[in-house]
ZATOR-147745 format. One record per atom (N, C-alpha, C): residue in one letter; x, y, z. Coordinates in pm, whole numbers. Example, Ala and Ser with C-alpha at 12.3 -4.5 7.8 and 13.67 -1.06 7.14 Angstrom:
<marvos>
 residuo      u      v      w
       a   1319   -569    780
       a   1230   -450    780
       a   1320   -330    780
       s   1285   -225    708
       s   1367   -106    714
       s   1290      3    787
</marvos>
This chain:
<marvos>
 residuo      u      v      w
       x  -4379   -335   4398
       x  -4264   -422   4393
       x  -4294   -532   4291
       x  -4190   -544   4228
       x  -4214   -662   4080
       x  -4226   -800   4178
       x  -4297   -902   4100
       x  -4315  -1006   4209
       x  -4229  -1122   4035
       x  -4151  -1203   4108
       x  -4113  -1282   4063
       x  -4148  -1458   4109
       x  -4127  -1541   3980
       x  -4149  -1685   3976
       x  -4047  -1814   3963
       x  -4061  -1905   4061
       x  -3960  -1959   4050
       x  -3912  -2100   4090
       x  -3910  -2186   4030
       x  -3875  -2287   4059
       x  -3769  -2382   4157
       x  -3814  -2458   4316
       x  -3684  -2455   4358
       x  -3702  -2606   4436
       x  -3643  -2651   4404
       x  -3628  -2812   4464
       x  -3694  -2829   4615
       x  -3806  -2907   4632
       x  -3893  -2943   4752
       x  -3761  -2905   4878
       x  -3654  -2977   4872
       x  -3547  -2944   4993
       x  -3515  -2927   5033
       x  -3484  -2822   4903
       x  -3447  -2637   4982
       x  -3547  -2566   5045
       x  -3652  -2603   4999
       x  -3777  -2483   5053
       x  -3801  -2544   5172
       x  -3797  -2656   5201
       x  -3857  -2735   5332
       x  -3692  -2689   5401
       x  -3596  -2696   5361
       x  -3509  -2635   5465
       x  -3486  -2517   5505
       x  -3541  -2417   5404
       x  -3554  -2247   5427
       x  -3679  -2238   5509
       x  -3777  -2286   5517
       x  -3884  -2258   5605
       x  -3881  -2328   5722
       x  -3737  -2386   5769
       x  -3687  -2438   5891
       x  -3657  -2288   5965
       x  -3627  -2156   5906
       x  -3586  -2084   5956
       x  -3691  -1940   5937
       x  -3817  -2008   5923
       x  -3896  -1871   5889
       x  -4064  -1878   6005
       x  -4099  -1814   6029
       x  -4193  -1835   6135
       x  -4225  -1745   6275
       x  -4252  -1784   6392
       x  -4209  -1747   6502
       x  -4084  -1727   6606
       x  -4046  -1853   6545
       x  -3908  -1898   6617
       x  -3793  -1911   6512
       x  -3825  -1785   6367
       x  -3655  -1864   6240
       x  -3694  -1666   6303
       x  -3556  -1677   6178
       x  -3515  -1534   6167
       x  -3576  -1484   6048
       x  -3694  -1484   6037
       x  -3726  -1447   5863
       x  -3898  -1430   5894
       x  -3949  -1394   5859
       x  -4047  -1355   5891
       x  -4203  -1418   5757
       x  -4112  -1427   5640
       x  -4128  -1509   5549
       x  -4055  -1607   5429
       x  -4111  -1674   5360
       x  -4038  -1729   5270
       x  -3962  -1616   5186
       x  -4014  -1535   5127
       x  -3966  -1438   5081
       x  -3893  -1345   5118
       x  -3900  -1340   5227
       x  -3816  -1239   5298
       x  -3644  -1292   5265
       x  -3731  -1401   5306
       x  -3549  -1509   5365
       x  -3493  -1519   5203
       x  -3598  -1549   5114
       x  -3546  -1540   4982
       x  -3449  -1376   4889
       x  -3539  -1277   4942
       x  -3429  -1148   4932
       x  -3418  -1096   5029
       x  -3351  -1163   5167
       x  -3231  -1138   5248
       x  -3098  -1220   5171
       x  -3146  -1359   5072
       x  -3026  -1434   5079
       x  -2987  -1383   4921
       x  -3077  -1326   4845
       x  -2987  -1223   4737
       x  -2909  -1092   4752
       x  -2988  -1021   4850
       x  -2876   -936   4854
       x  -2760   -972   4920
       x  -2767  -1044   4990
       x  -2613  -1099   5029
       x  -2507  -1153   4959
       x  -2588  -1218   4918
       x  -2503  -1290   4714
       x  -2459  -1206   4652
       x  -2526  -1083   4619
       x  -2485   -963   4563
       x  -2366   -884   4658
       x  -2405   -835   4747
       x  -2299   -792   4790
       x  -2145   -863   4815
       x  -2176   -981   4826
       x  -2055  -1082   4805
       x  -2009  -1060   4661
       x  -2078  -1092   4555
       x  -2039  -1076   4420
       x  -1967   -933   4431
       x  -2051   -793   4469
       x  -1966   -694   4438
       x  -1821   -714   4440
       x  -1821   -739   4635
       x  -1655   -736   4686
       x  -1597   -813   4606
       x  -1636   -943   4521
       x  -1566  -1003   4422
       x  -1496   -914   4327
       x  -1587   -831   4253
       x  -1586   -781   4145
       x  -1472   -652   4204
       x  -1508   -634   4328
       x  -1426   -491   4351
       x  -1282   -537   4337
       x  -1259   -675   4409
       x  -1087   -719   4424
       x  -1097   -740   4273
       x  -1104   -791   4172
       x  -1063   -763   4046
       x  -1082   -683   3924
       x  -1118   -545   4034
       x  -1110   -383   3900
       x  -1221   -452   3834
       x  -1342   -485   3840
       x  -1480   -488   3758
       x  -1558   -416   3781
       x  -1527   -308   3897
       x  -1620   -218   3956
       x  -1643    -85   3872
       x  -1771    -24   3816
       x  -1782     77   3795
       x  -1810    171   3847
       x  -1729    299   3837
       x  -1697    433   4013
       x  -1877    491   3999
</marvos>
């Protein structure tokens, strides 16, 4: 798996690792980081699908 780098404001990360652990839903930082892209993505698709940008 390609490992990527990335810069992200102290705030966010201290508020994403509010939800990662024993007791979050995420098991890691990363995890929680591509659980919350593919969701973006799949949101973007259905975007793209309501305005014919979709390729069949």
């Amino acid at each position: 798996m390609p490992k990527v780098s990335l810069d992200m404001p102290a705030q966010i990360l201290s508020d994403l690792k509010t939800h990662v652990g024993d007791n979050g839903k995420f098991v890691s930082v990363a995890d929680a980081i591509r659980t919350a892209c593919r969701k973006m993505l799949d949101q973007l698709d259905k975007i793209d699908a309501r305005h014919g940008r979709l390729e069949e």
